[in-house]
mmCIF file of the N, C-alpha and C atoms, coordinates in Angstrom:
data_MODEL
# 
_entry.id   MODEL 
# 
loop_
_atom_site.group_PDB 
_atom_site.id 
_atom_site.type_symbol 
_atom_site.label_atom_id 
_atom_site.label_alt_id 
_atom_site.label_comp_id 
_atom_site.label_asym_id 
_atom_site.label_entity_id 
_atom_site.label_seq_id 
_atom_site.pdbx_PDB_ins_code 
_atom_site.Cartn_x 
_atom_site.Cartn_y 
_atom_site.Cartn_z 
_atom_site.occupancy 
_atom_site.B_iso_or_equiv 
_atom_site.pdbx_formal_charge 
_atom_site.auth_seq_id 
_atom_site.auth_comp_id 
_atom_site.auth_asym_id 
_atom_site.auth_atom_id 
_atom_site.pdbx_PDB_model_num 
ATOM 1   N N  . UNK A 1 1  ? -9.068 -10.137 2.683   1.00 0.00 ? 1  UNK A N  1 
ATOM 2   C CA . UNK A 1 1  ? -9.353 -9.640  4.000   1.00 0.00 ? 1  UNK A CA 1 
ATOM 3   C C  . UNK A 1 1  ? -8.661 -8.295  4.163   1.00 0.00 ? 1  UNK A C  1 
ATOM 4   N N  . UNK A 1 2  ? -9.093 -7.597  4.886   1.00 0.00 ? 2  UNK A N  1 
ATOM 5   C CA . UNK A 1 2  ? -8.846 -6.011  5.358   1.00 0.00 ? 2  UNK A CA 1 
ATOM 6   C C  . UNK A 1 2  ? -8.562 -5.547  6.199   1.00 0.00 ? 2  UNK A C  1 
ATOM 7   N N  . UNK A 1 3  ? -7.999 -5.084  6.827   1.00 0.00 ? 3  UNK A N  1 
ATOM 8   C CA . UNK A 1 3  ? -8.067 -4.725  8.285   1.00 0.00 ? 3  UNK A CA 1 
ATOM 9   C C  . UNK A 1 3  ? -7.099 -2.889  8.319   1.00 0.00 ? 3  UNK A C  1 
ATOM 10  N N  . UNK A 1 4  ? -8.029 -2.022  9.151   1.00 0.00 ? 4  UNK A N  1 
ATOM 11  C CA . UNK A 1 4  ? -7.619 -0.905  9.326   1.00 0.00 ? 4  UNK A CA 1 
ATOM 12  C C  . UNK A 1 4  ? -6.721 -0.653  10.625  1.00 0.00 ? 4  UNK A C  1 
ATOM 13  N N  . UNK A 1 5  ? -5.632 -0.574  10.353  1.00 0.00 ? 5  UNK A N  1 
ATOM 14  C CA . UNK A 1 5  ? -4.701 -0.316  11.466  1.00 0.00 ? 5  UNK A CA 1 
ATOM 15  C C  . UNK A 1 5  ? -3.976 1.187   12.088  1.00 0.00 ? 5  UNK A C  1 
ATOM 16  N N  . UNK A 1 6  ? -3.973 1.761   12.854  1.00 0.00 ? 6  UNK A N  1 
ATOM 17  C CA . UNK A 1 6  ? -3.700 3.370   12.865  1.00 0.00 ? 6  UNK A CA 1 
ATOM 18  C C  . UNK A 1 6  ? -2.123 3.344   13.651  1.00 0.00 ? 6  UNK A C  1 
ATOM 19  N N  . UNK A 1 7  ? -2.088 2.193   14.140  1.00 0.00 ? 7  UNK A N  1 
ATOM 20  C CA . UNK A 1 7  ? -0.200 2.034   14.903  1.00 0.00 ? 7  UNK A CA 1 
ATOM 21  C C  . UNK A 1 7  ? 0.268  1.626   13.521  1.00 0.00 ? 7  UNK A C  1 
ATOM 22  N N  . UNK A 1 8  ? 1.737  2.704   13.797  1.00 0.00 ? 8  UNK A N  1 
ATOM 23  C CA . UNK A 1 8  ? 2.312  2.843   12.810  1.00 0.00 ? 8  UNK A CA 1 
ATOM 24  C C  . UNK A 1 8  ? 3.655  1.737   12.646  1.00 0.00 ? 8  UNK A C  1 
ATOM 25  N N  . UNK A 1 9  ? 4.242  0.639   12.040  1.00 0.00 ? 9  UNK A N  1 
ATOM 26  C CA . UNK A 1 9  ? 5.191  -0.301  12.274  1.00 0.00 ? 9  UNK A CA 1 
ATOM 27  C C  . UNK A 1 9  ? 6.397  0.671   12.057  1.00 0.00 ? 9  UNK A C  1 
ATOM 28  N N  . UNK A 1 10 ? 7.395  1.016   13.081  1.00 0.00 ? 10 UNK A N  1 
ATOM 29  C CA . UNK A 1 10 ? 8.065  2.009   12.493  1.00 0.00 ? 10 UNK A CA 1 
ATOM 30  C C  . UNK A 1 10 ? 9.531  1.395   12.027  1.00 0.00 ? 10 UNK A C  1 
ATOM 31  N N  . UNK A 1 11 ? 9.330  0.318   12.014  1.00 0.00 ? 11 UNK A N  1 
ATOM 32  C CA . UNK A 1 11 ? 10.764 -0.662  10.898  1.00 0.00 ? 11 UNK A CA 1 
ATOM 33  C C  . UNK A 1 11 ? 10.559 -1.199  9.830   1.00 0.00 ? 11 UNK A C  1 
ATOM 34  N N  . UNK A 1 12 ? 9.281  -0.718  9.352   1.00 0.00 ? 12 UNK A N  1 
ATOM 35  C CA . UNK A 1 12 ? 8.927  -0.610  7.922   1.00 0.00 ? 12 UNK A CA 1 
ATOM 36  C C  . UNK A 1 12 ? 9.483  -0.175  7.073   1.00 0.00 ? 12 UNK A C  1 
ATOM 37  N N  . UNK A 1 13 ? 10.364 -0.251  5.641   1.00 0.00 ? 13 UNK A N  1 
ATOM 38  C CA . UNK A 1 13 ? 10.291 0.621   4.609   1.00 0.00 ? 13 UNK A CA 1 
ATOM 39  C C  . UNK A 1 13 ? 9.596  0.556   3.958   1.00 0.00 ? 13 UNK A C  1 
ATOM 40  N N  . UNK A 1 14 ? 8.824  1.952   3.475   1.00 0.00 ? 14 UNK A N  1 
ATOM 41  C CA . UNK A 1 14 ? 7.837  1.891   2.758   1.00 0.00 ? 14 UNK A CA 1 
ATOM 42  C C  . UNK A 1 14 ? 8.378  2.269   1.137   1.00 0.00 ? 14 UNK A C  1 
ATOM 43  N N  . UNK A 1 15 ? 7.598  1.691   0.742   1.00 0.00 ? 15 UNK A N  1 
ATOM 44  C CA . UNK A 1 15 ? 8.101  1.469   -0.911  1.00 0.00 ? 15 UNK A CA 1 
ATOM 45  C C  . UNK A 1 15 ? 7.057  2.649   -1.944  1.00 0.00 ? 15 UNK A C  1 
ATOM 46  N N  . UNK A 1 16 ? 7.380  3.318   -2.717  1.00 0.00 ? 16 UNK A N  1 
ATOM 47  C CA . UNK A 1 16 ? 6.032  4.226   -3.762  1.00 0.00 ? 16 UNK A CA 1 
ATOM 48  C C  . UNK A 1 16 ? 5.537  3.344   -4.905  1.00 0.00 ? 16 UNK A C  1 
ATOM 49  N N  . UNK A 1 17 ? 4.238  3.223   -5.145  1.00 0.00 ? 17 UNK A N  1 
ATOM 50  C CA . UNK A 1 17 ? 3.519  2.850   -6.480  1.00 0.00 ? 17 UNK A CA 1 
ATOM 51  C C  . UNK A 1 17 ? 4.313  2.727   -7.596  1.00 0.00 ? 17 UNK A C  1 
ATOM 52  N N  . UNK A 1 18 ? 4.462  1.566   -8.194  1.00 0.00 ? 18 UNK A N  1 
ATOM 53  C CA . UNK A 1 18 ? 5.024  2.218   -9.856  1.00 0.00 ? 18 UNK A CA 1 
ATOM 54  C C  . UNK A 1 18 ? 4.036  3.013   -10.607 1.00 0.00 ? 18 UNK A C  1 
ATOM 55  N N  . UNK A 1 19 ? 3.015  3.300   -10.171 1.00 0.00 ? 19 UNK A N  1 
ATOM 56  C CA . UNK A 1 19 ? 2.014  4.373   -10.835 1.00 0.00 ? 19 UNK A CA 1 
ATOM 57  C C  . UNK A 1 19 ? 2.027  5.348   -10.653 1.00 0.00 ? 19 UNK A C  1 
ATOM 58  N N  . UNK A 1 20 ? 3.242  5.713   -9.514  1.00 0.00 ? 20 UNK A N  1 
ATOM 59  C CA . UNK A 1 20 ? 3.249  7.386   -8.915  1.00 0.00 ? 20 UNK A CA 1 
ATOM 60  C C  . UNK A 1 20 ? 3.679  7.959   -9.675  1.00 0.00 ? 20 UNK A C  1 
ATOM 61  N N  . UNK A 1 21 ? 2.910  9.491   -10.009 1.00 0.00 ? 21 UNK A N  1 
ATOM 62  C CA . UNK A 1 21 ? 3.710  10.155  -10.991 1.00 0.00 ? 21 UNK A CA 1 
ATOM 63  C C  . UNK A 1 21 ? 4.689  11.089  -10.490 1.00 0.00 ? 21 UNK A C  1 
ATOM 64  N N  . UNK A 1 22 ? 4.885  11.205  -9.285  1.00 0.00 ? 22 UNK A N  1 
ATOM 65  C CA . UNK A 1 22 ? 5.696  12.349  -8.531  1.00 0.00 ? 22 UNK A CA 1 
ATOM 66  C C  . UNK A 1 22 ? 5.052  13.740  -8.417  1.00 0.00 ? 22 UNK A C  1 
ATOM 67  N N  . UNK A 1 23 ? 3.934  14.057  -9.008  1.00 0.00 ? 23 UNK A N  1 
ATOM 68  C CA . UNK A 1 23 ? 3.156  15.377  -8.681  1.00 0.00 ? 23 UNK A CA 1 
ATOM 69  C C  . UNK A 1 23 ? 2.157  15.333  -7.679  1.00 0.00 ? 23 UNK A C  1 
ATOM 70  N N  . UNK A 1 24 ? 2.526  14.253  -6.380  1.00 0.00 ? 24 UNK A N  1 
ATOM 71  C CA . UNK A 1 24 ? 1.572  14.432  -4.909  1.00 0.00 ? 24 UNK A CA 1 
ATOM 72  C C  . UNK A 1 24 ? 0.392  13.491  -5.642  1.00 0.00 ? 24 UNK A C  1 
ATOM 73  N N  . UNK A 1 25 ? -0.479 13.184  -6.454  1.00 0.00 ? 25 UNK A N  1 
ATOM 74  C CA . UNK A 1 25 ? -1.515 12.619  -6.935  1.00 0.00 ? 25 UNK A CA 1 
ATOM 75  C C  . UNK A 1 25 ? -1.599 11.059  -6.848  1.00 0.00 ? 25 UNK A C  1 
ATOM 76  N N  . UNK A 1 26 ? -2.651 10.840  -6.116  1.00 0.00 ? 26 UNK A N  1 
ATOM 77  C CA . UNK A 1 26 ? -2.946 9.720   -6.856  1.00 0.00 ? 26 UNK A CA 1 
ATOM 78  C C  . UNK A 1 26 ? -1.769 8.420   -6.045  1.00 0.00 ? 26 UNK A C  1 
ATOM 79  N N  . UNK A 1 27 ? -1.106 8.574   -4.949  1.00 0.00 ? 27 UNK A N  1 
ATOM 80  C CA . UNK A 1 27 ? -0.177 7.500   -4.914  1.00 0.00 ? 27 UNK A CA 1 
ATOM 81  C C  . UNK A 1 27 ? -0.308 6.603   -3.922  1.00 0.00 ? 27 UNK A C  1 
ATOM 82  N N  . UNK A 1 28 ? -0.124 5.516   -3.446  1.00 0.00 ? 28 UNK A N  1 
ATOM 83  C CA . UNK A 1 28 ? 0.166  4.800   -2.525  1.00 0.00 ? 28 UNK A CA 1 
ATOM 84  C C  . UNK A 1 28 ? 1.549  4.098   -2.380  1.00 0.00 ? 28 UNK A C  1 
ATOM 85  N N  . UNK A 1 29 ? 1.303  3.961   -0.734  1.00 0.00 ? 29 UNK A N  1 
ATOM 86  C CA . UNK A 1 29 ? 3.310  3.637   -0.703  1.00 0.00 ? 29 UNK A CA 1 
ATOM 87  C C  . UNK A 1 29 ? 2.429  1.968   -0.250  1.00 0.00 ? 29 UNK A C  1 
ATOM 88  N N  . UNK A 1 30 ? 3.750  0.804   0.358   1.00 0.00 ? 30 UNK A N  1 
ATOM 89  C CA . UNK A 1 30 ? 3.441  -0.327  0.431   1.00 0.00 ? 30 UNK A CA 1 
ATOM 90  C C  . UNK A 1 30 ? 5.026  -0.725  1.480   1.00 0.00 ? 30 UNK A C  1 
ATOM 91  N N  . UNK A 1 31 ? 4.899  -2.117  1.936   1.00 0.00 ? 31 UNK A N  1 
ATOM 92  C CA . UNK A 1 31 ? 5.899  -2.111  2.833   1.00 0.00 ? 31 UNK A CA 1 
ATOM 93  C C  . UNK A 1 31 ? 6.813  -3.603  2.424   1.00 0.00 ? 31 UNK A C  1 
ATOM 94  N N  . UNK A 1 32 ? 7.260  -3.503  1.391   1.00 0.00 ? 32 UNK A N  1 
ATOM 95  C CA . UNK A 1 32 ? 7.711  -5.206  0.558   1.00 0.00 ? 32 UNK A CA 1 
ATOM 96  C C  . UNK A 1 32 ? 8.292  -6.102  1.905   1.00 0.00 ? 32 UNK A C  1 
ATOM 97  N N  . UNK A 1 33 ? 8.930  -5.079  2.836   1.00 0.00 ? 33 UNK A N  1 
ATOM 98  C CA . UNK A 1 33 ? 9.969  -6.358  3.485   1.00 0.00 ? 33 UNK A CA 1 
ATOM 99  C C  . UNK A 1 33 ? 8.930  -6.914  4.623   1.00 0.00 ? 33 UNK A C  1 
ATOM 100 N N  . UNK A 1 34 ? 8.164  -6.193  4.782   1.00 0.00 ? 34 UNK A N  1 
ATOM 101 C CA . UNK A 1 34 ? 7.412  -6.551  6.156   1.00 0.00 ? 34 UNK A CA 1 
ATOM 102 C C  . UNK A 1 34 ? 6.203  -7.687  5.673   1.00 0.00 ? 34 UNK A C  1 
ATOM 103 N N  . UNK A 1 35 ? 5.811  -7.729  4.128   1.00 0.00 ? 35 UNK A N  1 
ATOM 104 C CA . UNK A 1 35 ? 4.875  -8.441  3.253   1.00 0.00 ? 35 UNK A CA 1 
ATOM 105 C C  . UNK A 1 35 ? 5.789  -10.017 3.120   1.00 0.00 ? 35 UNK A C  1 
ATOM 106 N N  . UNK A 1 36 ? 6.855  -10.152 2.508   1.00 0.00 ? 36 UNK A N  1 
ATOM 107 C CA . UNK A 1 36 ? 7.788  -11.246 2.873   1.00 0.00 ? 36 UNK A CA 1 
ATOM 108 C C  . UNK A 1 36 ? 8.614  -11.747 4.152   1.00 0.00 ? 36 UNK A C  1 
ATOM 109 N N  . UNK A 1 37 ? 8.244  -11.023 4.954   1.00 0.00 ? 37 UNK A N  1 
ATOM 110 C CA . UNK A 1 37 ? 8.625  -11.481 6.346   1.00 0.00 ? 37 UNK A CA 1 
ATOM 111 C C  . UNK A 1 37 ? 7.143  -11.773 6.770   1.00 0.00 ? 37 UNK A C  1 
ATOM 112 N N  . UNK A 1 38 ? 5.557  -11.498 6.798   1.00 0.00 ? 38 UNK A N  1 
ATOM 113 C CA . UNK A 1 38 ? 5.055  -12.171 7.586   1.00 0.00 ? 38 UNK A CA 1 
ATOM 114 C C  . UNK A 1 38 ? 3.827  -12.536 6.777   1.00 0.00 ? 38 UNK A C  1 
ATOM 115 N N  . UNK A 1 39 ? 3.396  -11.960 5.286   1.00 0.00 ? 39 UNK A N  1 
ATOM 116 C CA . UNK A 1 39 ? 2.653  -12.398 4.817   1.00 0.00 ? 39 UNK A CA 1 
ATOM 117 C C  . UNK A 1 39 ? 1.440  -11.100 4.931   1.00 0.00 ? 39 UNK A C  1 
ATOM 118 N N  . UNK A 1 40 ? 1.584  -10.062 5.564   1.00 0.00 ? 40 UNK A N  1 
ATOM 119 C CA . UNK A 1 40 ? 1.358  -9.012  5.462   1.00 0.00 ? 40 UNK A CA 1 
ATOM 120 C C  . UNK A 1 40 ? 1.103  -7.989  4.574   1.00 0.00 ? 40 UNK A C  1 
ATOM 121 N N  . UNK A 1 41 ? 0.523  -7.276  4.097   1.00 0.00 ? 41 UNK A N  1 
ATOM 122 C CA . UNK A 1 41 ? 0.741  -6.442  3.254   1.00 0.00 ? 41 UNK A CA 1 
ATOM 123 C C  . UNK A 1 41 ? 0.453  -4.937  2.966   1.00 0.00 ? 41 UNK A C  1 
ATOM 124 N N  . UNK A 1 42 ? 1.096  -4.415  4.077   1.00 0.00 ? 42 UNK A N  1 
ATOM 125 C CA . UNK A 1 42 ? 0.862  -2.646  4.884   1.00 0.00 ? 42 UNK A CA 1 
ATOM 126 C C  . UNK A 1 42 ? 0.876  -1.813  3.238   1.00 0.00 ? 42 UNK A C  1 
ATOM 127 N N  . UNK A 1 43 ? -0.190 -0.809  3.125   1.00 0.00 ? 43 UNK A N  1 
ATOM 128 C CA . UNK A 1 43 ? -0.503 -0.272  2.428   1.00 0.00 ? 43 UNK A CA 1 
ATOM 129 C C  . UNK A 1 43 ? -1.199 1.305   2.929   1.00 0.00 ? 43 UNK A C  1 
ATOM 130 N N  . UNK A 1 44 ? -0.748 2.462   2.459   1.00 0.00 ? 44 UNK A N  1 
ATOM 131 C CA . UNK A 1 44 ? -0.832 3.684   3.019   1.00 0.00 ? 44 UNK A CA 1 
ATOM 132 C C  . UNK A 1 44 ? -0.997 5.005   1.859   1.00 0.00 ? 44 UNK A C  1 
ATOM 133 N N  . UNK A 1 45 ? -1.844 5.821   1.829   1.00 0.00 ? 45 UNK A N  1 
ATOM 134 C CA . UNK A 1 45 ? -1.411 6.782   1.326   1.00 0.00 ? 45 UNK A CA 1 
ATOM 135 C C  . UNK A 1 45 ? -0.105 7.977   1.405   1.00 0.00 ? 45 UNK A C  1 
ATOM 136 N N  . UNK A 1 46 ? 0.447  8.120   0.591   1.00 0.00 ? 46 UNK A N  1 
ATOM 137 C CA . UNK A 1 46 ? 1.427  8.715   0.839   1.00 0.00 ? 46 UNK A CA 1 
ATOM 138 C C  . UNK A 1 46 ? 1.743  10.000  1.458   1.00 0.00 ? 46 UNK A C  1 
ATOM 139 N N  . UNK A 1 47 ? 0.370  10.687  0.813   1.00 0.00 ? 47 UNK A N  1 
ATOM 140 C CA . UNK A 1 47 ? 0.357  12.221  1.377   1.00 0.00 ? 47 UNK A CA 1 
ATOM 141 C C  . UNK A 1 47 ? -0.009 12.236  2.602   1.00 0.00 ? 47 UNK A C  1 
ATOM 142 N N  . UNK A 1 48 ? -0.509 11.175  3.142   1.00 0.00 ? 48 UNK A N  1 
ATOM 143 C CA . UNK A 1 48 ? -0.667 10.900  4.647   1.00 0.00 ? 48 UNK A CA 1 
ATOM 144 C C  . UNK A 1 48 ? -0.036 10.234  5.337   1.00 0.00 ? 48 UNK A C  1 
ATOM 145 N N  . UNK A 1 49 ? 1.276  9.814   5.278   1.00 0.00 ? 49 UNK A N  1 
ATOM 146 C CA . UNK A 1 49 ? 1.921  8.834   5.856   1.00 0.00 ? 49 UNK A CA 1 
ATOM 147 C C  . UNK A 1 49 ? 1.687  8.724   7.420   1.00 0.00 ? 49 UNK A C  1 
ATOM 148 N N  . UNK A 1 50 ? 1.230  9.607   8.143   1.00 0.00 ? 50 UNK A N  1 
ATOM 149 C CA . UNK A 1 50 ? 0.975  9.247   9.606   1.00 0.00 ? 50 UNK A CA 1 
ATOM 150 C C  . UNK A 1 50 ? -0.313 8.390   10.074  1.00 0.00 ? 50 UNK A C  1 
ATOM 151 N N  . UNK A 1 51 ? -1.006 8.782   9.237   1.00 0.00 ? 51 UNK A N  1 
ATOM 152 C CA . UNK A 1 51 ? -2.691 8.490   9.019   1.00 0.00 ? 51 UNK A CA 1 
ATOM 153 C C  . UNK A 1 51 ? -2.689 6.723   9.107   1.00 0.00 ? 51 UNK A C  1 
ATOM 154 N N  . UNK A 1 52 ? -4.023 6.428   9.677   1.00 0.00 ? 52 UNK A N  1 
ATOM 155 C CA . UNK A 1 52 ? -4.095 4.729   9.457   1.00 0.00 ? 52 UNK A CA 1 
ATOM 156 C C  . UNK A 1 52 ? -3.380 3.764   8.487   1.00 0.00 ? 52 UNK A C  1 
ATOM 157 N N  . UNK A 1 53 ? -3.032 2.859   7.926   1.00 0.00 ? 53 UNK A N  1 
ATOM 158 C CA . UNK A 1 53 ? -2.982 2.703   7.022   1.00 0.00 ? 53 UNK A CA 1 
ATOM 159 C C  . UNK A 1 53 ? -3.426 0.655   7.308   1.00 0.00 ? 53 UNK A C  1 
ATOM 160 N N  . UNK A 1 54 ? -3.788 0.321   5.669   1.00 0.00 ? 54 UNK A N  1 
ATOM 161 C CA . UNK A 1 54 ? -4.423 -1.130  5.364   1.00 0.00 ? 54 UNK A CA 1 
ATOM 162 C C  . UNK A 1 54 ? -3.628 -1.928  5.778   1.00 0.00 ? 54 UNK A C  1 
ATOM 163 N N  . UNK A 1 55 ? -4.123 -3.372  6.598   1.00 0.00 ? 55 UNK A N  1 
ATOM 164 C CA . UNK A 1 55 ? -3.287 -4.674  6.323   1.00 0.00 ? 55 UNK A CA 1 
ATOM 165 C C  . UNK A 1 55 ? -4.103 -5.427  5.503   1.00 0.00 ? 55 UNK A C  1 
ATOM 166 N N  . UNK A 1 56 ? -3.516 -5.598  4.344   1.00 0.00 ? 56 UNK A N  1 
ATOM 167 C CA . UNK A 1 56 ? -4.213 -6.809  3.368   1.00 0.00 ? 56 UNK A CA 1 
ATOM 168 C C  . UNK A 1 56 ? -3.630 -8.255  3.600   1.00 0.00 ? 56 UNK A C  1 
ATOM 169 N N  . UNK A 1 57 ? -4.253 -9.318  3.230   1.00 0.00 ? 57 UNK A N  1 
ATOM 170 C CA . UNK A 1 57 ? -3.366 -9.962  2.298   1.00 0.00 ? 57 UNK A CA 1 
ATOM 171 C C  . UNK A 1 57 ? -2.941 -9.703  1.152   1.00 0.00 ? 57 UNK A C  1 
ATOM 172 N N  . UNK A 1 58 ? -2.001 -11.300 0.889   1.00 0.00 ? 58 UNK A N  1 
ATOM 173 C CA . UNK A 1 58 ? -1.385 -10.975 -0.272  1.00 0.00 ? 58 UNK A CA 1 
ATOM 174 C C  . UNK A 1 58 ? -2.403 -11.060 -1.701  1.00 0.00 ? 58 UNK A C  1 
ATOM 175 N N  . UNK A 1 59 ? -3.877 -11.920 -1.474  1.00 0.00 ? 59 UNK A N  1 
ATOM 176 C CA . UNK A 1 59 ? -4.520 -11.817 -2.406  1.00 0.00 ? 59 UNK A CA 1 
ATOM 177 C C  . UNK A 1 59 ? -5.543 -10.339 -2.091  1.00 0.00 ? 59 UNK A C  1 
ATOM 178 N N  . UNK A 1 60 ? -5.404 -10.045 -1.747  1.00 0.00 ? 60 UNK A N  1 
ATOM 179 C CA . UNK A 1 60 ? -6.459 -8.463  -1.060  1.00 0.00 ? 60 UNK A CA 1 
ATOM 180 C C  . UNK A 1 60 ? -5.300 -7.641  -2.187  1.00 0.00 ? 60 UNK A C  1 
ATOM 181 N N  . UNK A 1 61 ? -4.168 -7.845  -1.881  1.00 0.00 ? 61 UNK A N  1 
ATOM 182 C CA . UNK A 1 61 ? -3.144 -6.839  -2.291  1.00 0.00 ? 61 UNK A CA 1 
ATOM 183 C C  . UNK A 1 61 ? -3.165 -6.566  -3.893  1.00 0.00 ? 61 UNK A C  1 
ATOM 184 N N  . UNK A 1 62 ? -3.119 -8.049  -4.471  1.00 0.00 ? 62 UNK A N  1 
ATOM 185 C CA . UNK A 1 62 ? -3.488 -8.886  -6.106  1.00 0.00 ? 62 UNK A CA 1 
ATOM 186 C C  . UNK A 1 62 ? -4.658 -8.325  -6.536  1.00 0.00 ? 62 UNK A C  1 
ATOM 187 N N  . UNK A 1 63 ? -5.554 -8.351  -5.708  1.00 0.00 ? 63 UNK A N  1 
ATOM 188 C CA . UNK A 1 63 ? -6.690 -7.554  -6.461  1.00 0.00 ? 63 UNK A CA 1 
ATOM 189 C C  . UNK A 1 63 ? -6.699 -5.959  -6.768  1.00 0.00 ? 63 UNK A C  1 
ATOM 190 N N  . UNK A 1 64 ? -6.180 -5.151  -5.367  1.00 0.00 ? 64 UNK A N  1 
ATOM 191 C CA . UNK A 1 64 ? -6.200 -4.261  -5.316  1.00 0.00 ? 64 UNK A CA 1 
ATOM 192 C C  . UNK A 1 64 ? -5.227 -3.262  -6.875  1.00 0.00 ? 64 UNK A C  1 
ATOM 193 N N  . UNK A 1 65 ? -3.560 -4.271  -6.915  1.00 0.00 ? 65 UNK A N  1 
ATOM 194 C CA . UNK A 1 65 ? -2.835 -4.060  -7.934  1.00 0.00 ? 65 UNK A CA 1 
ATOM 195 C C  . UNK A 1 65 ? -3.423 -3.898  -9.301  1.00 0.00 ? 65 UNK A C  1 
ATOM 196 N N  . UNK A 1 66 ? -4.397 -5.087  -9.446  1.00 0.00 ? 66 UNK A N  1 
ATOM 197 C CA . UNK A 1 66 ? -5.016 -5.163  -10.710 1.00 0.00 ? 66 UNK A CA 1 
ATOM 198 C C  . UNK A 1 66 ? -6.284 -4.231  -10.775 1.00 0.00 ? 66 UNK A C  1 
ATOM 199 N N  . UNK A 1 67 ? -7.550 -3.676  -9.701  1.00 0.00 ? 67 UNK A N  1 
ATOM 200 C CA . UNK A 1 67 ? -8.063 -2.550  -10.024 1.00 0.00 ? 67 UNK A CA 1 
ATOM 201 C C  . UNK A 1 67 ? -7.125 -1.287  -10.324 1.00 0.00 ? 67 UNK A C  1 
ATOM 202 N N  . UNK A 1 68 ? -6.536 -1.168  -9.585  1.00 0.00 ? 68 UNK A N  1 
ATOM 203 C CA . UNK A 1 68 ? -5.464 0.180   -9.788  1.00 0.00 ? 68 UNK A CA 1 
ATOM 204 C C  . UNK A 1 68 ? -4.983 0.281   -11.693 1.00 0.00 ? 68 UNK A C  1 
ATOM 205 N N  . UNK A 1 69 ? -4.105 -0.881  -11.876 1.00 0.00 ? 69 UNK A N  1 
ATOM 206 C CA . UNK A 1 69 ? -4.344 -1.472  -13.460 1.00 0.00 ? 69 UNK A CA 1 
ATOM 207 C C  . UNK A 1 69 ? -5.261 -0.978  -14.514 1.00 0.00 ? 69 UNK A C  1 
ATOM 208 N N  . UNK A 1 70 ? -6.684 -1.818  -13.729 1.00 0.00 ? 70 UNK A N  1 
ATOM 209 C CA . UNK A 1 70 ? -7.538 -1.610  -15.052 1.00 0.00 ? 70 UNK A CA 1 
ATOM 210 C C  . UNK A 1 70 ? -8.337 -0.119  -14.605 1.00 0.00 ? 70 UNK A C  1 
ATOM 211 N N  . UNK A 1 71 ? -8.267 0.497   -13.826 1.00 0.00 ? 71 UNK A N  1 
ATOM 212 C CA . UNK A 1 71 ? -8.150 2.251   -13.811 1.00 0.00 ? 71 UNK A CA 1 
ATOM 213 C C  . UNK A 1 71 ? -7.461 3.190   -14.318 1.00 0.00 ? 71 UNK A C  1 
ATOM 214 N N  . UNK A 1 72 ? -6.230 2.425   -14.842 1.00 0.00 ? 72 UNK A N  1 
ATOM 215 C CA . UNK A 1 72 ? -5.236 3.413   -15.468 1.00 0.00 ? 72 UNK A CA 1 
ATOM 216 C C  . UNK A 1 72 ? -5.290 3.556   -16.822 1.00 0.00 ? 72 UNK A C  1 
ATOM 217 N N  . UNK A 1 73 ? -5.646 2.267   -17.309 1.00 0.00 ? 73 UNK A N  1 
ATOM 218 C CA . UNK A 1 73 ? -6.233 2.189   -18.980 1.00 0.00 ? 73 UNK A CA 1 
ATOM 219 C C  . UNK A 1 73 ? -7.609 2.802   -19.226 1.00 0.00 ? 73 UNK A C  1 
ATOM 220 N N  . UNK A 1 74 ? -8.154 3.188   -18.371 1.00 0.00 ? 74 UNK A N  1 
ATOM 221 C CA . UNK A 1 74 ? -9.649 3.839   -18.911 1.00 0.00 ? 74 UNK A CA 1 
ATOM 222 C C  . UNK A 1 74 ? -9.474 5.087   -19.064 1.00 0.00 ? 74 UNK A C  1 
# 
């Protein structure tokens, strides 16, 4: 499930991709404590951090991890 949210949780820490390479490209941040506190799983581009950002679940999230994955090997 998906859901587009544009209020921003502002006691979030947001966490970076282990795929980020640090040259602005390509990254998404994520919010671990707010995902184990409610089952949540806030997801944002980075270069936009003000901008909307996703509530997944945690299996929305599982999938998403593993396309990201099998994109990086091709």
């Amino acid at each position: 499930m998906l859901f587009v949210n544009s209020s921003l949780p502002a006691d979030d820490a947001w966490t970076s991709s282990s795929y980020s390479q640090g040259n602005g490209g390509e990254c998404v941040e994520w919010a671990p404590a707010r995902a184990a506190a409610t089952g949540e799983v806030l997801v944002r581009d980075s270069k936009t951090p003000h901008a909307p950002h996703l509530t997944l679940t945690p299996e929305s999230f599982a999938g998403l991890v593993s396309l990201a994955k099998g994109s990086r090997s091709a």
